[in-house]
N, C-alpha and C positions, 0 to 999 in steps of 0.2 A: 504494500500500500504506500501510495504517496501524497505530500500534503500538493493540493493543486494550487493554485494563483490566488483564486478568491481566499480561502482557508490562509494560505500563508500571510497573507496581508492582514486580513483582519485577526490575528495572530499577533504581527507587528503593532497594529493599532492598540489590541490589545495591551502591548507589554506598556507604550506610551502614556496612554490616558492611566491604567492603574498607577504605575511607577509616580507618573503627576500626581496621579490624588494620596499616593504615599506620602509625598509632602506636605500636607495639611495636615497628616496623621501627628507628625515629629516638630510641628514649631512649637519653641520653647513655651512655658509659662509658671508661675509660684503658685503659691498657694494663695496669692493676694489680686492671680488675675484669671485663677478658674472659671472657665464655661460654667460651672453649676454653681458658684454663687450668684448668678444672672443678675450682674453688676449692668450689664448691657443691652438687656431686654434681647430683642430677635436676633442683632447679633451672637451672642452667646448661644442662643439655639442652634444656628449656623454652624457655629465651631464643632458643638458635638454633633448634629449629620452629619458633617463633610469628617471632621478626624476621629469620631467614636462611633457612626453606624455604615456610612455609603462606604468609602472606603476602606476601613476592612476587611472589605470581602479581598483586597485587592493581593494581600501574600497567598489563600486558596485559591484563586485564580490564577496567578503566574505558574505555583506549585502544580497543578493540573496541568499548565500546557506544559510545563518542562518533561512531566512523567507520559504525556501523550508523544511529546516529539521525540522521546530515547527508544519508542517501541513503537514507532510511526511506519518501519519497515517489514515489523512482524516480529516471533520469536526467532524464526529460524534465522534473522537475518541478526540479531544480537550480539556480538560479539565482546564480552564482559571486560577482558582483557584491555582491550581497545579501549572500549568507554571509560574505562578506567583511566589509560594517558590521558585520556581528550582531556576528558572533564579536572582532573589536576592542572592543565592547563588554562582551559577557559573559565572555572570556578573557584577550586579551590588557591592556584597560584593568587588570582584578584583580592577573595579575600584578607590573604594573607597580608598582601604588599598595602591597600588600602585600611587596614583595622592595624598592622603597625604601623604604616606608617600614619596615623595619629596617635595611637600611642607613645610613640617614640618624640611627636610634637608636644603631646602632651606632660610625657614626663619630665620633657626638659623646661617648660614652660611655671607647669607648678613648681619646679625646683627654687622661680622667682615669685613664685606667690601669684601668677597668673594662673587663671583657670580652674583655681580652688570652689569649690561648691558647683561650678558646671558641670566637670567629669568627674569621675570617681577618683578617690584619695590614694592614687598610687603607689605616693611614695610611704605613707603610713599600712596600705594592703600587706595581708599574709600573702607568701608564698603561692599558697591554692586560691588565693584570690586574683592576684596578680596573671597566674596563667589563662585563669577564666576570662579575664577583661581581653589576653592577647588573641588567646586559640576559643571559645566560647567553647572551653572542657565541659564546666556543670552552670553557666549564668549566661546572660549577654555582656559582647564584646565591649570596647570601649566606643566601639562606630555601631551604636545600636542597630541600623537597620540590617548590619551584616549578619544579624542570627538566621536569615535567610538562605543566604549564601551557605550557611556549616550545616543546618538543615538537610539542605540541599542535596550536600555531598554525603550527607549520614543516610539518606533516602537513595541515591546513585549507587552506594555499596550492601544497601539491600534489593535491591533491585531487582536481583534473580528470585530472592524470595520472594516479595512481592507477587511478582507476576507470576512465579508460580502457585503462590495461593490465589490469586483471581482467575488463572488460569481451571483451577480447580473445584473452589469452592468461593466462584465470586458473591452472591448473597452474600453469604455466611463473612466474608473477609471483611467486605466491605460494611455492612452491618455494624460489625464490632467494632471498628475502624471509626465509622461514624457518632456513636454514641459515646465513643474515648474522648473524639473531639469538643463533643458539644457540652459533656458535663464541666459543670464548674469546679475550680480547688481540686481537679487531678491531674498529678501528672505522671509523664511517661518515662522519662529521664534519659532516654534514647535520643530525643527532639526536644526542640526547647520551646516549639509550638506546636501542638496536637496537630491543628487544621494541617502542617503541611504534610504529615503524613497521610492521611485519607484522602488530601485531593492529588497528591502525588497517587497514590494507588488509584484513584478513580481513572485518571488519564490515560495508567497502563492499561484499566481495564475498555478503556474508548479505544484505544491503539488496537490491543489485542482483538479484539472483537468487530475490528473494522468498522465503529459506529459513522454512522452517516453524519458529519456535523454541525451538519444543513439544511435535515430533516427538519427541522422545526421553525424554519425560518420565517414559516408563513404567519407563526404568534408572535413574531418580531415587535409589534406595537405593542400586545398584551401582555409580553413576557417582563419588557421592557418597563413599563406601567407599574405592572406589579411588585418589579422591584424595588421601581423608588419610590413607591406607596407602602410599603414596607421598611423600606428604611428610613420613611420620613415618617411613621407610627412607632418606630423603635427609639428613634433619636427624641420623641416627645417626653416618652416613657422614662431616659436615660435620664434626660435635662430635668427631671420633677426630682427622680430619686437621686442620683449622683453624687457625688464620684463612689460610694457606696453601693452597690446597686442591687437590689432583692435578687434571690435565686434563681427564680424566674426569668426573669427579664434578664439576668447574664446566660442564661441558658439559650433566651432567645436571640440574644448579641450573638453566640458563638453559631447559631445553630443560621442564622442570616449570612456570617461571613463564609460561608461554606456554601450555600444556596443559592445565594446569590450571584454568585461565578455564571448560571446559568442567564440571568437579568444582564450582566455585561456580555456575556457572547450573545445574545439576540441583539443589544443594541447596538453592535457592531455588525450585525447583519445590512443596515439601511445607512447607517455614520461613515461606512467604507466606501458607499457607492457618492459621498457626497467630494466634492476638491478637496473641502480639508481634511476628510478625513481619509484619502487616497494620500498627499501630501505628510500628514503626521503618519502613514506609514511607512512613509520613506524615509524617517530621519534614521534609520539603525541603530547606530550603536552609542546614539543619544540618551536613550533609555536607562541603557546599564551606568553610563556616565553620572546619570541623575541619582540615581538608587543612589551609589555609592558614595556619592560625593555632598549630596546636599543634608546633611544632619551636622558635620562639622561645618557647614557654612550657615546655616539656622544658628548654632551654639552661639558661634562666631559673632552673628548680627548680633547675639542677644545679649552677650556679655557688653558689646559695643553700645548698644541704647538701653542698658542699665546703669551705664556710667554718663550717659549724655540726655536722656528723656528724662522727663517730671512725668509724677502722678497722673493716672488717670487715662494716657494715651496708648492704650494695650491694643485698640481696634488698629490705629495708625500702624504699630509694627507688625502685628498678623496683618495685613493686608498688602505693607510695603516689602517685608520678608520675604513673601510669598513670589513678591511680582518679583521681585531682585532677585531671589534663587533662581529664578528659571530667564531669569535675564542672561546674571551671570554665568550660569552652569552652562547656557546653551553657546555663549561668546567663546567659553574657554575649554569646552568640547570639541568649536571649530579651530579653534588656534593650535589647541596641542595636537590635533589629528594632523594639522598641515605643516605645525614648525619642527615637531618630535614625533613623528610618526611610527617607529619603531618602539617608542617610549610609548605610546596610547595604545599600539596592540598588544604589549604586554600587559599594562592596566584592565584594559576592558576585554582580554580574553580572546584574544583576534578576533572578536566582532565588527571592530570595521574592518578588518580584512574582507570579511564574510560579506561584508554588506556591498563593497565594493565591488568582490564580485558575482556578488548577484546582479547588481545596478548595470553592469557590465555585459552579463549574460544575456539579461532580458533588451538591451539596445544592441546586441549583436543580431538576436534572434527578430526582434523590429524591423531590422536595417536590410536582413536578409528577407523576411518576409516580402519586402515594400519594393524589393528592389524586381523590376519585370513581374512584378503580379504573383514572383513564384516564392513558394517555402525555403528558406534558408535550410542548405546541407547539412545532413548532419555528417559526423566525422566518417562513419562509415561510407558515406556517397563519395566523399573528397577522395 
């Protein structure tokens, strides 16, 4: 099986838009400018849909297509060994180089009393704490959003398992799998987020099973509806009780970021056929640039307008934060892909390689198309 044109794009769209709204998830705040003391009125409601219900969904969502695109070719076509290099390469090398190298900003920083109270107390950590913040052993990193990333690669080296229990006893796997994720105050200590494991197994079981994932495209407006009508009932719910939140309602937080995955693949059903959302699927390897990079640039701002803001203007920097991240993340995406290019496809995993040539493939194959009306060769005609 292969992912075709449509499917791959809104794929890319996919990773874009979540990745974006992971950023609303991570901007800073105290205790003196939380969304649920609704200091703010409808703003502060705001904060919690967009960073406590809608987006969410967004790490079960990425972890699904990751687990769908490692067994996009079938079992037989697998090779354990291999995915193993790759993914050291394009995963775990990243995280590593990106969560020390903050760390390593950061330890020398607080050495001068900089950075104290934003990150973790490095230089006062024990030993098993210190390696936790480097390698995310048993907590999160010091580049929080990168517990994704170790995740990742802890679900990549179960992988055979995996699929061979959906292979075998998919209900049953996935069942189990689902109700670990959704329950509140357990955990697994294998993963350091329940959801990514279930939706990374859901994926292999779309792969394996050659789901159609298309099929449903025709609920696209109602699919879509019911998402954010659900995430805008949940985020009501969150903003009354919060940051505290009844069993319930965390139950039904966890059980939406999981579910949800389905709400954004239908809205990318109709968002892909639109410019811009043909366009944000062509940014590649902007995406992972984002993940990675925008949590110590959030920190950053925030330690910055705590020493220069007065009282009161909390809406001013979540909203200036927000626009600036993705100003500057996206300026300095294009600058290091074109000044150190060999530097950015270490970072990001050779994804812009990949994207390149892709970009490459599909104007070869255009160019040949176009040219005398007739289909460009493939190698074997040549």
């Amino acid at each position: 099986m292969t992912v075709d044109q449509n499917i791959s794009s809104r794929i890319n769209l996919m990773r874009i838009l979540l990745i974006s709204g992971i950023v609303f998830v991570h901007v800073p705040h105290d205790p003196e400018t939380s969304p649920f003391l609704g200091l703010n009125g409808l703003f502060d409601w705001l904060r919690v849909f967009l960073g406590d219900s809608l987006f969410r969904i967004g790490v079960p969502c990425l972890s699904a297509i990751s687990g769908y695109l490692l067994f996009q070719r079938g079992w037989d076509a697998f090779d354990y060994a291999r995915t193993l290099r790759s993914k050291a390469k394009t995963v775990l090398l990243p995280f590593l180089l990106w969560n020390c190298g903050l760390l390593a900003v950061v330890l020398v920083s607080q050495r001068f009393g900089v950075g104290v109270g934003y990150f973790p107390d490095l230089w006062n950590a024990s030993t098993r704490e210190f390696l936790s913040y480097a390698f995310a052993t048993e907590g999160l990193p010091v580049d929080i959003p990168l517990y994704f990333l170790r995740d990742l690669v802890v679900c990549i080296i179960l992988s055979p398992v995996l699929a061979f229990l959906v292979r075998r006893y998919a209900a049953l796997t996935l069942a189990i799998l689902f109700v670990l994720a959704i329950l509140p105050d357990l955990t697994l200590g294998i993963v350091l987020k329940k959801s990514i494991l279930f939706s990374f197994t859901l994926g292999i079981f779309l792969a394996l099973n050659r789901q159609d994932l298309k099929a449903l495209d025709r609920f696209a407006a109602a699919g879509t509806v019911g998402m954010l009508a659900a995430a805008v009932l949940l985020s009501v719910g969150l903003y009354r009780t919060g940051p505290n939140f009844p069993w319930g309602l965390d139950l039904a937080r966890n059980a939406l970021s999981i579910l949800g995955a389905g709400g954004f693949w239908l809205l990318s059903a109709f968002v892909i056929r639109l410019r811009i959302g043909q366009r944000l699927a062509a940014t590649g390897s902007l995406s992972f640039w984002i993940f990675c990079a925008h949590y110590p640039l959030l920190v950053l701002m925030w330690m910055v307008w705590n020493r220069m803001a007065g009282e009161g203007q909390y809406p001013l920097f979540y909203i200036g934060s927000v626009v600036a991240s993705f100003v500057i993340l996206t300026a300095s995406n294009l600058l290091v892909s074109r000044r150190m290019p060999a530097f950015y496809e270490v970072l990001t995993g050779s994804r812009g390689r990949k994207a390149k040539l892709s970009a490459a493939a599909k104007s070869y194959s255009s160019a040949g198309s176009a040219s005398n009306g007739k289909p460009a060769m493939t190698q074997q005609q040549r």
